[in-house]
OpenMM code with the backbone's topology and positions (N, CA, C; nanometers):
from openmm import Vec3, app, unit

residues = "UNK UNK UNK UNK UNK UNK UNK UNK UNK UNK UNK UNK UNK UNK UNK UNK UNK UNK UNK UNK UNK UNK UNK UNK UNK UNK UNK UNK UNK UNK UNK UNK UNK UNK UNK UNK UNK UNK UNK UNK UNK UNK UNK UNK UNK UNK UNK UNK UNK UNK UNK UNK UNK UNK UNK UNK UNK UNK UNK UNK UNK UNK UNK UNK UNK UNK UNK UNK UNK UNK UNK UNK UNK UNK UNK UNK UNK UNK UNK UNK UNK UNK UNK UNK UNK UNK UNK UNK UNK UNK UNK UNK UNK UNK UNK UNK UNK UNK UNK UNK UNK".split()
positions = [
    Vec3(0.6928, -1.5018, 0.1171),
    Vec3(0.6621, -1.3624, 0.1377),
    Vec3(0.7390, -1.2806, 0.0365),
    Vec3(0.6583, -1.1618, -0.0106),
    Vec3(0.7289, -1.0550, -0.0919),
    Vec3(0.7865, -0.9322, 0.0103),
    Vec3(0.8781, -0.9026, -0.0514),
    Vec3(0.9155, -0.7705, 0.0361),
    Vec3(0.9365, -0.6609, -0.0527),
    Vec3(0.8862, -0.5731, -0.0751),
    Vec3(0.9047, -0.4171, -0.1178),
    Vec3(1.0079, -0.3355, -0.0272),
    Vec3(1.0836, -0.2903, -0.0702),
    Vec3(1.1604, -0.1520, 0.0028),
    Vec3(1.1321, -0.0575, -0.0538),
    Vec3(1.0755, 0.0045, 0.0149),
    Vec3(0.9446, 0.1441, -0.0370),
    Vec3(0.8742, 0.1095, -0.1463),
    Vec3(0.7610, 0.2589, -0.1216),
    Vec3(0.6364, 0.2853, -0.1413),
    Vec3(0.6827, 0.2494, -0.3506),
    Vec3(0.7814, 0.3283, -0.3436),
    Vec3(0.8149, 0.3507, -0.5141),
    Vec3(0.8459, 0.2101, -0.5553),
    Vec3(0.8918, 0.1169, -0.5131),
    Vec3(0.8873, -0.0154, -0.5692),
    Vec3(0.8025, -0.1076, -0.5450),
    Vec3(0.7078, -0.0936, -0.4272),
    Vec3(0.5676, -0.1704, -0.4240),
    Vec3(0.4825, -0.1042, -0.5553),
    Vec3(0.4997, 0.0431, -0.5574),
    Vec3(0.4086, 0.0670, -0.7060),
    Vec3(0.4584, 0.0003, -0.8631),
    Vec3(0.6228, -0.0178, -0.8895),
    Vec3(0.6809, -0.0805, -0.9273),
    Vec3(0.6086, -0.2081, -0.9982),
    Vec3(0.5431, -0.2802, -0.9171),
    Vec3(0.4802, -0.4417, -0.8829),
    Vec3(0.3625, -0.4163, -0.8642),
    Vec3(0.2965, -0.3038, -0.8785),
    Vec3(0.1549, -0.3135, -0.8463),
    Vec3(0.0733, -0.3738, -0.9622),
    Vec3(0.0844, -0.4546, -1.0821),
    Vec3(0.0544, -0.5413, -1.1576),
    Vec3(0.0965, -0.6839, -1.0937),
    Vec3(0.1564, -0.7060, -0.9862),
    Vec3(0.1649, -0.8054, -0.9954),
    Vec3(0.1398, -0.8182, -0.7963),
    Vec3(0.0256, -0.7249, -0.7881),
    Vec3(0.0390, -0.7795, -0.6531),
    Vec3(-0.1140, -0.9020, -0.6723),
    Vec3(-0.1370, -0.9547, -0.5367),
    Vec3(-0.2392, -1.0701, -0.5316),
    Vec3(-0.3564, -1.0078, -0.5472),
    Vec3(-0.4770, -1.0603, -0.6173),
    Vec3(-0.6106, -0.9957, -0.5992),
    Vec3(-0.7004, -0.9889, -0.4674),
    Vec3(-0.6321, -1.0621, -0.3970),
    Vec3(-0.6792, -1.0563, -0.2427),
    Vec3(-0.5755, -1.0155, -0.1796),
    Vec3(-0.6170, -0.9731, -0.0610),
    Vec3(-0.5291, -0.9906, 0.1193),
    Vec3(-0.4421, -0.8179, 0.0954),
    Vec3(-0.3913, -0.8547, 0.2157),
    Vec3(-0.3669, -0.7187, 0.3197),
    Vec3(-0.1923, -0.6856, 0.2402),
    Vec3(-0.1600, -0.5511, 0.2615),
    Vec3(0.0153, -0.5339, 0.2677),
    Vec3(0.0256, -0.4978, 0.3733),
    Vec3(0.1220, -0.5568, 0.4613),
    Vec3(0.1491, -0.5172, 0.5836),
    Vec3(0.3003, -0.4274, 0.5327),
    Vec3(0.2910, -0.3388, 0.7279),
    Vec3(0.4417, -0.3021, 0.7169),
    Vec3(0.4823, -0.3434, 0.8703),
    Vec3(0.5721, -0.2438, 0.8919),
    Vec3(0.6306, -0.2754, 1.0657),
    Vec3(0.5558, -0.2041, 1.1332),
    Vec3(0.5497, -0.2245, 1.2476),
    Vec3(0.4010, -0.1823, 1.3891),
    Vec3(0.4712, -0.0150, 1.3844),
    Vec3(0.5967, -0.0103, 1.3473),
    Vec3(0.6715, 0.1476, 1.3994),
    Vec3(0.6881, 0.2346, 1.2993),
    Vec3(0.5775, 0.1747, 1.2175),
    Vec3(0.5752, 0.2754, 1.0852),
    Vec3(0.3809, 0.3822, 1.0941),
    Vec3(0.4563, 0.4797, 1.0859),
    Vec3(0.3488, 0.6279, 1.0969),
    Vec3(0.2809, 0.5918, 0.8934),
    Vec3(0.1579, 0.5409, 0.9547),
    Vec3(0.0617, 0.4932, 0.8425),
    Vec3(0.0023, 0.6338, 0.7709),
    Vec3(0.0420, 0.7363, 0.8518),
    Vec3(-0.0491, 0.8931, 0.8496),
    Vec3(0.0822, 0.9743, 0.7646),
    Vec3(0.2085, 0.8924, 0.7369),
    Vec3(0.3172, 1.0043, 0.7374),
    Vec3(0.3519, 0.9592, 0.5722),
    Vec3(0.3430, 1.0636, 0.5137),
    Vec3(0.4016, 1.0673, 0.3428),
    Vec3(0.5714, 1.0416, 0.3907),
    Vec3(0.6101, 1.0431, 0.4656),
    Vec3(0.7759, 1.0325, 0.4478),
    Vec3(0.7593, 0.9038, 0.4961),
    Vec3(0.7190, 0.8090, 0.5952),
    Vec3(0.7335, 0.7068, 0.6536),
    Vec3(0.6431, 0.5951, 0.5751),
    Vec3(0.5348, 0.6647, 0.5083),
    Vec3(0.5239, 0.5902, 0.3802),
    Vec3(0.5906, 0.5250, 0.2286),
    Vec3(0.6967, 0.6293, 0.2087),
    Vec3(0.7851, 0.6675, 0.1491),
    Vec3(0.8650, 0.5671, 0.1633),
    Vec3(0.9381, 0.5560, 0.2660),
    Vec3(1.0804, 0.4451, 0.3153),
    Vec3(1.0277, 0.3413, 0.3567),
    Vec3(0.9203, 0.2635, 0.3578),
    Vec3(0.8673, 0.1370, 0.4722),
    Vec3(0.8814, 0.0226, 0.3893),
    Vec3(0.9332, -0.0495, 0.4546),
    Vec3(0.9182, -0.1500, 0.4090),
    Vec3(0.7545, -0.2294, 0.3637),
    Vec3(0.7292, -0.3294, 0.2831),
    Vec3(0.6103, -0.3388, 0.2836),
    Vec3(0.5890, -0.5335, 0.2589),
    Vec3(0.5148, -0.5857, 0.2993),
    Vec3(0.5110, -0.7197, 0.3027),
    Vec3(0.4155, -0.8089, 0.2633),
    Vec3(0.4128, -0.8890, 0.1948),
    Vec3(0.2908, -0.9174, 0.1381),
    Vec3(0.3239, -1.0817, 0.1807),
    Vec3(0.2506, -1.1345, 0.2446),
    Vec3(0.2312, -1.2953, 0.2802),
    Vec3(0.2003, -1.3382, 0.0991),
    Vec3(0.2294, -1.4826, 0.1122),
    Vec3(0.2828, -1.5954, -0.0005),
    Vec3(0.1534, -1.6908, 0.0477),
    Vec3(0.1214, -1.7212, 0.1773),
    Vec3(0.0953, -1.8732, 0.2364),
    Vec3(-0.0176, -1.7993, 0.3057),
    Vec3(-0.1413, -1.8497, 0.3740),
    Vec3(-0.2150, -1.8311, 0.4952),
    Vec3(-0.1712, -1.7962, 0.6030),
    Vec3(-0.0375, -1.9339, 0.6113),
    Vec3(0.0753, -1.9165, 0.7356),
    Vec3(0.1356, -1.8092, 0.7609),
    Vec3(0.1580, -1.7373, 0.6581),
    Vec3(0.2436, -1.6102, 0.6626),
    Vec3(0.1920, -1.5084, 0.7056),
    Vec3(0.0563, -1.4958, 0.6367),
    Vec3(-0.0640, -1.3886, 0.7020),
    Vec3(-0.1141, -1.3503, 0.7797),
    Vec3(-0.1065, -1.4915, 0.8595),
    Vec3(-0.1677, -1.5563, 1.0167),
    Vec3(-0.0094, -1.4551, 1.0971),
    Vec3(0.0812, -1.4792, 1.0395),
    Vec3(0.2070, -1.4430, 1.1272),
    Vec3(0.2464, -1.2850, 1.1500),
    Vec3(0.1590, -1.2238, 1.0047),
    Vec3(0.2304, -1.0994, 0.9947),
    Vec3(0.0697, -1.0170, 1.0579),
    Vec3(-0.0190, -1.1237, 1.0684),
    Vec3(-0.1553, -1.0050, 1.1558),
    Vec3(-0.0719, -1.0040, 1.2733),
    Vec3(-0.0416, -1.1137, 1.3485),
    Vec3(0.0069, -1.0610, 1.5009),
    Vec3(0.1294, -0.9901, 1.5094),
    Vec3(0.2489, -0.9783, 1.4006),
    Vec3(0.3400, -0.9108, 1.4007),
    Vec3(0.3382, -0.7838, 1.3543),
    Vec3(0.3077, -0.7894, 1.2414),
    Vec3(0.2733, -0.6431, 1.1471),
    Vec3(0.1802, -0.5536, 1.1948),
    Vec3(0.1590, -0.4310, 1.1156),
    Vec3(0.0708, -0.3921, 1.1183),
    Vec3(-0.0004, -0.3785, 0.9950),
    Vec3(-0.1138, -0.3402, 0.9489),
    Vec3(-0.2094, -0.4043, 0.8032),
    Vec3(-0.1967, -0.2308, 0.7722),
    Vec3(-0.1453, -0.2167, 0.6384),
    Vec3(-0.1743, -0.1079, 0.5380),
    Vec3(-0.2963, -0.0547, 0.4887),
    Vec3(-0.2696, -0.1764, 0.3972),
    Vec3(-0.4045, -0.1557, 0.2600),
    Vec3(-0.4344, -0.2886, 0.2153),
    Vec3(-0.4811, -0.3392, 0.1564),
    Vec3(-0.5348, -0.4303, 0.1357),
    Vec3(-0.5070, -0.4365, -0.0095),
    Vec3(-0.4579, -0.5258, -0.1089),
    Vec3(-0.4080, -0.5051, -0.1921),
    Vec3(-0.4868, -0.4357, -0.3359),
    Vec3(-0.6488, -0.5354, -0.3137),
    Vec3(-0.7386, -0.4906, -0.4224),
    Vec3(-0.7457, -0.3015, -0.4068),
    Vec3(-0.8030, -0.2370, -0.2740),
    Vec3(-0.8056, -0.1205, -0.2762),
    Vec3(-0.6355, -0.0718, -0.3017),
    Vec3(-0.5501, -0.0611, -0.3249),
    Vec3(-0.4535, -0.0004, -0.3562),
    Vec3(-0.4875, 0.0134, -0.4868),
    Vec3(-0.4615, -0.1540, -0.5760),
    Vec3(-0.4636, -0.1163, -0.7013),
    Vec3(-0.6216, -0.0206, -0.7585),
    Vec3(-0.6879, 0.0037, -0.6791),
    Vec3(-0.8280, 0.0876, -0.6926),
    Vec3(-0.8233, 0.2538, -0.7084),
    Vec3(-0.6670, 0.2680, -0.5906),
    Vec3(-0.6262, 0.4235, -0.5549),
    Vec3(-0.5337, 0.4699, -0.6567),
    Vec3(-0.4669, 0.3589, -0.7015),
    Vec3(-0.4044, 0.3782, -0.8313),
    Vec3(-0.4339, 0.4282, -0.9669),
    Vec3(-0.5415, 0.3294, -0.9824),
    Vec3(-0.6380, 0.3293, -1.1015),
    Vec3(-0.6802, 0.4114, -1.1258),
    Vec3(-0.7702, 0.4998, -0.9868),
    Vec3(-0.8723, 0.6101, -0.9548),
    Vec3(-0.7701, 0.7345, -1.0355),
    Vec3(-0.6200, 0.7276, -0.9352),
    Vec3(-0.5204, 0.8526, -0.9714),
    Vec3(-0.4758, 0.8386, -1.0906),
    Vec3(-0.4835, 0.7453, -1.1695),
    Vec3(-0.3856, 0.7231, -1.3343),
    Vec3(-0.5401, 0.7583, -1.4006),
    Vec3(-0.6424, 0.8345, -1.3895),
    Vec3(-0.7233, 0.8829, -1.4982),
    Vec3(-0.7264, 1.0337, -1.4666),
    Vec3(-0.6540, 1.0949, -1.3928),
    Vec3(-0.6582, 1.2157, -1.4281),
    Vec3(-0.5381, 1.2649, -1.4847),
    Vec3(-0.5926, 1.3944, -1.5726),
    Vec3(-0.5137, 1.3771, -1.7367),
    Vec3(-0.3541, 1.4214, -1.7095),
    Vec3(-0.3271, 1.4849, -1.6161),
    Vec3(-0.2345, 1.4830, -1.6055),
    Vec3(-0.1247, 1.3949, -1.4707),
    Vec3(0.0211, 1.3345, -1.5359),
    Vec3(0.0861, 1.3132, -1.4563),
    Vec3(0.0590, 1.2413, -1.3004),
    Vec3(0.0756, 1.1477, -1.2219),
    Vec3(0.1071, 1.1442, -1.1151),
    Vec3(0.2295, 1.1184, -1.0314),
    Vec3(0.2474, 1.1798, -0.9522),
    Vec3(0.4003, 1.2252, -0.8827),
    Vec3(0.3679, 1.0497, -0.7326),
    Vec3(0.5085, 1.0228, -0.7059),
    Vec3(0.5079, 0.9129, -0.5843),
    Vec3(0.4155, 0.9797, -0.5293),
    Vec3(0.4116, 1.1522, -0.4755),
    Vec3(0.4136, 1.1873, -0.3441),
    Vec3(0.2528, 1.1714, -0.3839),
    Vec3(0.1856, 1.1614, -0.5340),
    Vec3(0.0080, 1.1820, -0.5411),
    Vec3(-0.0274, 1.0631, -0.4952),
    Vec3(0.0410, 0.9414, -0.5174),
    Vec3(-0.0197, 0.8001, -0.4928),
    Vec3(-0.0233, 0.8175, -0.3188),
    Vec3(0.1103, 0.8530, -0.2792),
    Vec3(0.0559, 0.8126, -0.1354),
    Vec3(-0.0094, 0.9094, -0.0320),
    Vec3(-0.0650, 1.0086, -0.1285),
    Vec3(-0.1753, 1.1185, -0.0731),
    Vec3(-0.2853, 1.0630, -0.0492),
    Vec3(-0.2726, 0.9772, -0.2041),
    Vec3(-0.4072, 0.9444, -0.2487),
    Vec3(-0.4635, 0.7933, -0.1856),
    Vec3(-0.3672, 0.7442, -0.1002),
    Vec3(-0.3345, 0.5968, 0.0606),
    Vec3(-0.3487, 0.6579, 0.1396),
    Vec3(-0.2892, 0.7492, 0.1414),
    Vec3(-0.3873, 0.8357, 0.3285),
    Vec3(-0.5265, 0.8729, 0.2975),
    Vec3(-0.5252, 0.9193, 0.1903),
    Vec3(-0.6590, 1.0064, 0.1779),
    Vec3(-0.7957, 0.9146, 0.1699),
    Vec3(-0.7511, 0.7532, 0.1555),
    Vec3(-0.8167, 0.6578, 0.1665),
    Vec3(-0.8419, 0.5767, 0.2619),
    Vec3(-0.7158, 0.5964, 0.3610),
    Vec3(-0.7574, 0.4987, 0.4958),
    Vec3(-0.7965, 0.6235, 0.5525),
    Vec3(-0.8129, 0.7616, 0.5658),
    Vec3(-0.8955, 0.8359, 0.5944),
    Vec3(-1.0346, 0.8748, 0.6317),
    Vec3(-1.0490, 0.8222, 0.5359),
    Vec3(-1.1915, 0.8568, 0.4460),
    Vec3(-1.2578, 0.7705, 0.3730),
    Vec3(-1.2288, 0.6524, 0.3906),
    Vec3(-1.2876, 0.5295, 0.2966),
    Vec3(-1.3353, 0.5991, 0.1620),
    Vec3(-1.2761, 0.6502, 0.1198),
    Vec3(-1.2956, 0.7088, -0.0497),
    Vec3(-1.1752, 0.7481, -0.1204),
    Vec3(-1.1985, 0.7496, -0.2187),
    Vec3(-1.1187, 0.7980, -0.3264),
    Vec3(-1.0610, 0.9444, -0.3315),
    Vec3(-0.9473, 0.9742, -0.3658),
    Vec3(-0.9165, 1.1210, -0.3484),
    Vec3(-0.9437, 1.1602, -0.5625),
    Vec3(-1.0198, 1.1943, -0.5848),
    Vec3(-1.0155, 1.2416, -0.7269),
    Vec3(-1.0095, 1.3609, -0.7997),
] * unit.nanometer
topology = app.Topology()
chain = topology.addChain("A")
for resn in residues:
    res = topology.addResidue(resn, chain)
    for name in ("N", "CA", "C"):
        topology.addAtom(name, app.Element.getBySymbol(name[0]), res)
């Protein structure tokens, strides 16, 4: 398993996350909250086994392909993006199944 300590160092690695599967965090993390997005830990299973362990423990984020998608979407507009745009732009997606552009 990988572990991120916050949002700013999972983006950090977002070249090197898996082209499949879920990022989990902890069940007591506010999925809706830019600050609790901010500080969460974040977890990415290694194994099947791990995945299998962290659906019944965790709770499921994002899924790794759509992150690097919300990323992508936000790094073409011409100016700048701030932490706080990426994880606008993660709510604004488990929201709304779309893109914030």
């Amino acid at each position: 398993m990988k572990v991120y300590n916050g949002f700013a160092e999972l983006l950090r690695d977002i070249d090197k996350l898996p082209v499949t599967g879920w990022i989990f965090v902890g069940r007591q993390i506010d999925i809706e909250s830019e600050s609790s997005i901010k500080v969460a830990s974040y977890f990415i299973p290694e194994t099947e086994l791990e995945a299998i362990e962290f659906e019944n423990t965790q709770r499921t984020f994002i899924e790794c392909p759509t992150l690097l998608d919300v990323v992508s979407v936000l790094d073409e507009r011409l100016t700048p993006q701030s932490l706080s745009d990426y994880i606008a732009g993660v709510i604004f997606y488990r929201e709304n199944d779309d893109f914030l552009e």
